[in-house]
C-alpha positions, 0 to 999 in steps of 0.5 A, a space after each residue: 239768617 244765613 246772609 252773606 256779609 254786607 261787606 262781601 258785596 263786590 260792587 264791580 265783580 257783581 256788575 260784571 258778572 250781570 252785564 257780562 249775562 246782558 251781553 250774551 242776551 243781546 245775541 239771544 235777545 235779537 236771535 229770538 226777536 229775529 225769528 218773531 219778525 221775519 216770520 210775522 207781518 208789521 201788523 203782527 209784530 206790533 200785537 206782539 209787542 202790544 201784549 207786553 203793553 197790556 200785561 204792564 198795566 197789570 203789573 203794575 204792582 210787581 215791585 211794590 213789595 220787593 222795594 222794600 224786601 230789598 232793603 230789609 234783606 240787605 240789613 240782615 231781617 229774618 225771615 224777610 226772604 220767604 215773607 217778600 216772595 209769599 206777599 208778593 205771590 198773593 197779589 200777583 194772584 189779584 192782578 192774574 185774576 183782574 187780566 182775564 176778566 178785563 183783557 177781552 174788553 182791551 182787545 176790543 178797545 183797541 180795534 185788534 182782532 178777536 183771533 188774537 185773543 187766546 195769544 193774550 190769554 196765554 200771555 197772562 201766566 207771565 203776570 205770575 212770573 213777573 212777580 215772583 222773579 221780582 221778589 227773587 231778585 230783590 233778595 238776591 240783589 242784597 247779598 248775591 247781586 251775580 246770581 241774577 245774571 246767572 238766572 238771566 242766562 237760564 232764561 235767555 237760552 231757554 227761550 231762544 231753543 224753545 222759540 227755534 222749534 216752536 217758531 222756525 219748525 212748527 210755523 207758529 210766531 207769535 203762539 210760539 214766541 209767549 209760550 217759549 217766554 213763559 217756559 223760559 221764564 218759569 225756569 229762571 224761577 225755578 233757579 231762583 228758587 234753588 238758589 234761596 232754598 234755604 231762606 225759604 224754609 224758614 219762617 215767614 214774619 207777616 209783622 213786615 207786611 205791615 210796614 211794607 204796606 204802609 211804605 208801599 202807597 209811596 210805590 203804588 203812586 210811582 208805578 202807576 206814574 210810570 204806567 201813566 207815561 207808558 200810555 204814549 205807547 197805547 196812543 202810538 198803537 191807537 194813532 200810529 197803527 199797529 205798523 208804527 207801534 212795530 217800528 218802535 219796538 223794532 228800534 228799541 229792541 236795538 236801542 235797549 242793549 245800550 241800557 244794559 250797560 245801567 246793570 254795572 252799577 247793579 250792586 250800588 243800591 244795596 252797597 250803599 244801604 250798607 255803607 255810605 261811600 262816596 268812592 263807590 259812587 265815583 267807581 259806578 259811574 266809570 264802569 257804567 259809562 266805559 260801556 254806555 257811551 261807545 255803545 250809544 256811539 256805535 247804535 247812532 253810526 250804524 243805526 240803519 244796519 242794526 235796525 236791519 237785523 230784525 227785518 230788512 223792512 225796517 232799515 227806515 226806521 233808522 232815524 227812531 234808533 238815532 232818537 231811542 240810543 240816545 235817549 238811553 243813555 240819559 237814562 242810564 246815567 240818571 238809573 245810576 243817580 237813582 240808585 244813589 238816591 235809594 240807598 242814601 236815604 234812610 227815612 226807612 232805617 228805623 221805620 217806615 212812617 208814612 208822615 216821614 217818607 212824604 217829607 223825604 226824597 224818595 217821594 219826590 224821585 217817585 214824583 218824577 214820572 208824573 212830570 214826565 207824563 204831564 209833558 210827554 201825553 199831552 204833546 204826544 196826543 197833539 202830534 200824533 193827531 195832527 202831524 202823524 195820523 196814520 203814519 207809522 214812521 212819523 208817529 214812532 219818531 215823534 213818540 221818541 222825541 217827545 219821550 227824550 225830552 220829557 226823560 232829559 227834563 226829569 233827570 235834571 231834576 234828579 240830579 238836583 235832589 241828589 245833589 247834597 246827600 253824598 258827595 258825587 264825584 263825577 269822574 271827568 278826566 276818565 268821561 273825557 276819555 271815554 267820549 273821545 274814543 267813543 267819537 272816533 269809533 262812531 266816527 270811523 263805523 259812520 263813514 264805512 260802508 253800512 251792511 245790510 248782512 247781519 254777518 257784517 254787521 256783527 263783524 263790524 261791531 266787533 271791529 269797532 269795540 276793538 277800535 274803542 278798546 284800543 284807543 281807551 287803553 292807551 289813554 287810560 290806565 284804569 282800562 288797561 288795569 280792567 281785565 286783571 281787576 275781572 280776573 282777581 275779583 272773579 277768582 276772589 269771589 269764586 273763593 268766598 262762595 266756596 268758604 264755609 
């Protein structure tokens, strides 16, 4: 099997090259989710929003098989590459199938207009899409982590050119908006697929299906507890209006950049399946949170200004954002001790024996959501109905709330279960750091005045980032030796690829 040496993988060039792609997507990323809402009304934005709601109940699935494909690939099994990516494949077949029977009777569940209907038919070649890219992904994270960030770019890029005609100069926003993702993201496919060629010309081992099926009832049980917690967003649509499903999907358009700063650590999960160092762990946490934290800082001190980008409409809703920055940064940091979870345990090394897995640590991490749903849905449901109704302001924030809480809840668990299989070192001198120049970057965009121009705006962040980075390597000299870390790993790496 042509995988390259689990030693090879580089745990910060990786995450640089994927958080730098991330990066580039914020811009694409808002650019294309402006042009949808400045041509759409709230109401429109919020179906748009909605038909990634409902495509989510039937992908369910999607990484079920690739959870275990990952680990497999990343401890060097034959033919595990083709084998993930055709198993997968055939489900996604099922779910495609199961969404066109079942989405005229959602629509119609959920009082939208039957003129949407053909926007959501459309919307379900995306099932296929999503599942291919998670098989591809999976094996790329286990011996090739940067790729998926090149794929990233591939697909970000093709979106934006392609929505420009279709939504800007043919007048059609939300045709235009699933036609453009689909398009875009059967060219990252198309990349990934130039990338594993070679894998995928050899044989398939269906012997694998076997184990990864017996694993898998521990991730259907996850998935559909994470889908069981995404229900909140239908009863903010349902309660809320579509108008409130909108203005939360306005702030967390913003708020979601602060979780790309989780794609540093990205190469943790299958470093750790390789080699079980501590220092790896203590090296993630840094680089994630050198990034997390100015971020959140900045998203809560220009919270009215960001959320302004996607529509002037909007500048209300910045309160949402303040509630969403935050608790993204609880979630980024507990993404991180979720991979140190996954790629510490081994219950899977040898075997996979259903008795065992429900003994280990990974069940009780899969379990987490249903926590989370058992608090959030029920008060979620109580709120929306009695002190919210119809207010889609109140019930997007209320819905940011309770999902935070619930969210701080589980990652306290997580930590405890972590807790005892590797020692973390929690790097507090660098944190201290870090927040301290967080701090007086928020603190100095706060006071400023807040722009309602997307120039200034931007202009602004830059102003602040170079606020941050200023005081940071002046305080820290990891930071200061950063840019020549960058430069001698990327050059390193490009050297490795280029060897035979």
């Amino acid at each position: 099997m042509v995988v390259v040496a689990r030693n090879e993988i580089r745990l910060q060039y990786s995450g640089f090259a994927i958080f730098a792609a991330k990066l580039v997507s914020v811009v694409t990323g808002l650019v294309f989710q402006t042009m949808i809402s400045r041509a759409t009304s709230k109401a429109e934005y919020g179906v748009w929003f909605n038909t990634s709601d409902v495509l989510a109940y039937f992908t369910l699935l999607m990484g079920v098989v690739p959870f275990w494909v990952m680990r497999y690939v990343a401890r060097g099994k034959e033919g595990s590459v083709k084998t993930g990516l055709l198993a997968n494949l055939a489900i996604s077949a099922v779910a495609f199938a199961g969404y066109l029977v079942f989405v005229p009777f959602i629509v119609a569940s959920l009082g939208i207009s039957q003129n949407y209907l053909p926007l959501y038919f459309v919307a379900a070649l995306q099932i296929i899409e999503f599942y291919g890219i998670n098989a591809f992904e999976a094996c790329l994270q286990a011996f090739r982590p940067q790729t998926v960030g090149y794929g990233l770019l591939v697909q970000q890029v093709g979106k934006v050119v392609l929505g420009y005609f279709l939504i800007v100069r043919w007048g059609q926003p939300l045709f235009g908006a699933v036609v453009s993702v689909v398009v875009a993201f059967a060219a990252q496919l198309a990349y990934y697929y130039y990338v594993l060629a070679d894998e995928l010309r050899k044989h398939a081992h269906w012997g694998y299906v076997k184990d990864w099926l017996k694993g898998s009832v521990l991730n259907v049980y996850n998935v559909v507890g994470n889908q069981l917690a995404a229900f909140i967003f239908i009863m903010l649509l349902m309660y809320g209006t579509e108008a409130g499903r909108g203005v939360f999907g306005a702030a967390y358009q913003i708020a979601n950049v602060i979780a790309y700063s989780s794609f540093l650590a990205f190469a943790l999960y299958p470093k750790l399946l390789a080699e079980r160092n501590h220092e790896d762990v203590t090296t993630a946490l840094k680089m994630v949170m050198m990034f997390a934290l100015p971020m959140t800082a900045g998203a809560v001190a220009l919270a009215d200004s960001y959320v302004s980008i996607l529509n002037p409409s909007y500048r209300d809703a910045y309160i949402v954002l303040v509630v969403l920055a935050v608790d993204t940064l609880v979630s980024v940091v507990a993404g991180a001790f979720s991979s140190v979870l996954f790629g510490v345990e081994n219950v899977d090394r040898e075997e996979v024996s259903f008795k065992k897995l429900l003994k280990s640590k990974l069940f009780a991490a899969f379990s987490l959501p249903y926590v989370h749903s058992a608090i959030a849905l029920p008060t979620a449901y109580y709120v929306l109905r009695v002190y919210a109704y119809n207010d889609p302001l109140k019930a997007a924030l209320s819905v940011s709330v309770i999902n935070a809480v619930a969210r701080l809840v589980t990652f306290t668990i997580l930590c405890s279960l972590v807790r005892g299989m590797i020692r973390v070192k929690i790097p507090w001198e660098s944190l201290s750091k870090y927040a301290l120049a967080s701090a007086v970057m928020g603190a100095l965009m706060y006071v400023l005045p807040h722009p309602s121009r997307t120039s200034l705006t931007l202009l602004m962040t830059a102003v602040g980032g170079a606020v941050y980075l200023a005081l940071l390597m002046a305080m820290d000299k990891d930071a200061r030796a950063l840019p020549n870390v960058v430069f001698a790993e990327f050059f390193g790496k490009r050297k490795t690829a280029a060897s035979p």
